[in-house]
C-alpha positions in Angstrom: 10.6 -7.4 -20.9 13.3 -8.5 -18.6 12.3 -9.6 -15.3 13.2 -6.8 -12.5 14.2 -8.7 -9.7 17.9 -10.3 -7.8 15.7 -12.7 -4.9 12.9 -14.3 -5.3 13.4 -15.9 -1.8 12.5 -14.5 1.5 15.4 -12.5 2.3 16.3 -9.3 3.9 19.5 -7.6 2.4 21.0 -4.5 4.6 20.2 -1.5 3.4 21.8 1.0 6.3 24.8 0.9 8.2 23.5 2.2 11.2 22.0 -0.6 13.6 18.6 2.1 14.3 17.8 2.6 11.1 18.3 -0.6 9.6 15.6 -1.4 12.8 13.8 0.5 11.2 13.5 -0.5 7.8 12.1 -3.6 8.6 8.3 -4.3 10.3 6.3 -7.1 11.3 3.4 -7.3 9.5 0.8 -6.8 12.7 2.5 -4.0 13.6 0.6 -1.6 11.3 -3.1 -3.4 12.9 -1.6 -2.8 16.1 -0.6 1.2 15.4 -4.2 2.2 14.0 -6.9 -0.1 14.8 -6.8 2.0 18.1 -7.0 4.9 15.7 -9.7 3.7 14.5 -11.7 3.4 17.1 -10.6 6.5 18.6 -12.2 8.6 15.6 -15.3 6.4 15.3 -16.3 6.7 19.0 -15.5 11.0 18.4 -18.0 11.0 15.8 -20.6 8.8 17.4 -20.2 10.1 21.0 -19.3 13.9 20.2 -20.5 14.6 16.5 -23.4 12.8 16.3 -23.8 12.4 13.1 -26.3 10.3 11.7 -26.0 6.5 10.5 -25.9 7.5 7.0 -23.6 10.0 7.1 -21.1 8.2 8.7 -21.7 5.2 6.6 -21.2 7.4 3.5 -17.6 9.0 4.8 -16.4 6.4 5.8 -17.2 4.6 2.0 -15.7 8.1 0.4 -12.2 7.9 2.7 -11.6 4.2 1.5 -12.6 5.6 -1.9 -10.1 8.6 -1.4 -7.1 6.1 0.1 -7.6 3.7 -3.0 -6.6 6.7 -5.1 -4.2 7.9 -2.7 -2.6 4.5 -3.3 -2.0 4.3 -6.3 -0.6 8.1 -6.7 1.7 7.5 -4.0 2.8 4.1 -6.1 2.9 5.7 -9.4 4.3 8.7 -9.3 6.6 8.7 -5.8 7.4 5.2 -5.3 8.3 5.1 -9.1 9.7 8.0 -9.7 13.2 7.6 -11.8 16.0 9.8 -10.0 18.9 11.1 -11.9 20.7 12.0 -9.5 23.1 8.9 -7.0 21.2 10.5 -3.9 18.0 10.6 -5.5 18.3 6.8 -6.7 19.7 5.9 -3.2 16.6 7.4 -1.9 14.0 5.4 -4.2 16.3 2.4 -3.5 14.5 2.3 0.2 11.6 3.5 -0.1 11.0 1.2 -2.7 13.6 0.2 -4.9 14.6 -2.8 -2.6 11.1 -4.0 -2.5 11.6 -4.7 -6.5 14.5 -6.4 -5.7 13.1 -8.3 -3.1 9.7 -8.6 -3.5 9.4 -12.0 -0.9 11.1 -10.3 1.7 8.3 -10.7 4.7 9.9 -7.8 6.6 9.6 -5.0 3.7 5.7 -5.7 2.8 4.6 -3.7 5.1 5.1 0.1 5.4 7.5 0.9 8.5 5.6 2.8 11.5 8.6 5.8 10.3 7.0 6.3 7.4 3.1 5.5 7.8 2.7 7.8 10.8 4.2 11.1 9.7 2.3 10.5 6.2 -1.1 9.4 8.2 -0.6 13.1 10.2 0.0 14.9 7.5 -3.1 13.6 5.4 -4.8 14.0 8.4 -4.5 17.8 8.8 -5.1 17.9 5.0 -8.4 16.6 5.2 -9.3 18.7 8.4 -8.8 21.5 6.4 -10.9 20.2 3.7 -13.4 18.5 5.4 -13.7 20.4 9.1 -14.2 18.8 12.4 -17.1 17.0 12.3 -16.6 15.4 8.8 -13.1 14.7 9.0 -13.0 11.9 11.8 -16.0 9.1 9.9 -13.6 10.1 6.7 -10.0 9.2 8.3 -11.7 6.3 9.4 -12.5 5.0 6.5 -9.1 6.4 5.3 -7.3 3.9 7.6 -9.5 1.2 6.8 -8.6 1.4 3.5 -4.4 2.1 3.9 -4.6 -1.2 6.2 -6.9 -3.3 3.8 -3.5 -2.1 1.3 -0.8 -3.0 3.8 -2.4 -6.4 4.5 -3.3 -7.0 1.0 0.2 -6.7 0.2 1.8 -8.8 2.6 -0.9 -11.4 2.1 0.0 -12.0 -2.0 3.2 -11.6 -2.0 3.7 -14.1 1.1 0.7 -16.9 1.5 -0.8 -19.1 -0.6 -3.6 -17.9 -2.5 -6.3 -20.1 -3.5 -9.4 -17.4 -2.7 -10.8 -15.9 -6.4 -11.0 -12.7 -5.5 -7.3 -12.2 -3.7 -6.3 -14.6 -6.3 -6.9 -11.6 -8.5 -5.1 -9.0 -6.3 -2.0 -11.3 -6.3 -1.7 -11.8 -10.0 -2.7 -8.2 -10.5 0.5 -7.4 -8.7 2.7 -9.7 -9.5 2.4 -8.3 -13.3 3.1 -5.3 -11.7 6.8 -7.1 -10.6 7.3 -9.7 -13.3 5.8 -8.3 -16.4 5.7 -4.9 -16.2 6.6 -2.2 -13.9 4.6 0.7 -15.5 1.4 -0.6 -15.2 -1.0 -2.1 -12.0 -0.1 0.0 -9.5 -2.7 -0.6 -7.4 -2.6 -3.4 -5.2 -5.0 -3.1 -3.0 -7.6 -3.0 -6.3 -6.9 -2.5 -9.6 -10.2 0.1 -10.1 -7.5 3.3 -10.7 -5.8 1.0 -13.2 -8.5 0.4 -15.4 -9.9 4.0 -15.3 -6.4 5.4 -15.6 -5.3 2.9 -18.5 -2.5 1.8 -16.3 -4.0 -1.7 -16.5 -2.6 -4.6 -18.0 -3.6 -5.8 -21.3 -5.7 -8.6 -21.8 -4.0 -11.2 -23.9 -3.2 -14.5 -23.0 -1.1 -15.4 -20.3 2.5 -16.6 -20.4 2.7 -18.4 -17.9 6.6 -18.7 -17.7 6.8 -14.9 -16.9 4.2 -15.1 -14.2 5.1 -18.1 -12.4 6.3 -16.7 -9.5 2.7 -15.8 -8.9 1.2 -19.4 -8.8 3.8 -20.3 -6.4 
């Protein structure tokens, strides 16, 4: 298969004319610890301090929400960040969201999701598990919800930019870059590869070739 990639080099190619938006394409990586570890807290205090609810309970949510976003994850990779557009605008549109990020996959300012896009979609799923879950259930859940969508965001910065020498993120990372250098309908998750397997969206196992993958042990 034909490698998907133009720059394998940390690089940052303009994506908008305007100066805002192309602001806003790009993030530092702390940003996203910065935006909702506050978040967090908020929602573990409300369900200590005004729920109550007891030590296994909120154990157990908050187990189920990283649980939920791991499958959230993937989804969201498989079937919207990969979805193939036939129309210009529609392949314009993939192209940001995350079109470029194939193209530039070491870009360090495109590996984490911009604070324009996480917060709408962290409202939204918000109000969708309230409904779901009510008021009391809801807040040990989202927390567990974030924990999990910032495990992914630092997961993903962390293999496509340091280097890995840790077995178990050594896994993640190769995992992933399969995902860019092999093959980009399979191993969509990155932050684990559970949906993968269970899906059958996981990569073979054969022996490596190690001249496809090298990126990875870079």
């Amino acid at each position: 298969m034909p490698k998907n990639f133009v720059s394998n080099k940390d690089v940052t190619v303009r994506m908008f004319e305007n100066d805002f938006l192309e602001a806003c394409s790009k993030v530092h990586p702390v940003v996203p610890v910065i935006i909702y570890t506050p978040v967090i807290i908020y929602f573990l205090f409300k369900t200590i301090d005004i729920y109550s609810i007891s030590v296994v309970n909120i154990f157990t949510l908050i187990i189920i929400g990283i649980v939920v976003w791991t499958l959230t994850e993937y989804t969201l990779h498989r079937f919207i960040f990969h979805y193939k557009p036939s129309s210009r605008l529609g392949e314009r549109i993939h192209f940001i969201f995350h079109g470029v990020h194939h193209d530039y996959p070491s870009d360090s300012r495109r590996l984490v999701m911009p604070p324009s896009v996480s917060v709408p979609l962290a409202v939204l799923f918000y109000f969708l598990f309230l409904a779901i879950l009510g008021n009391s259930f809801v807040s040990p859940f989202f927390v567990g919800f974030l924990i999990g969508y910032l495990f992914y965001d630092m997961t993903h910065y962390a293999v496509h930019h340091f280097n890995i020498h840790n077995r178990f993120w050594l896994a993640l990372k190769k995992h992933h870059m399969r995902h860019h250098y092999l093959d980009p309908d399979k191993g969509y998750g990155v932050s684990s590869p559970i949906w993968d397997k269970i899906i059958g969206t996981d990569f073979p196992k054969a022996k490596e070739n190690r001249e496809q993958v090298d990126p990875i042990y870079k």
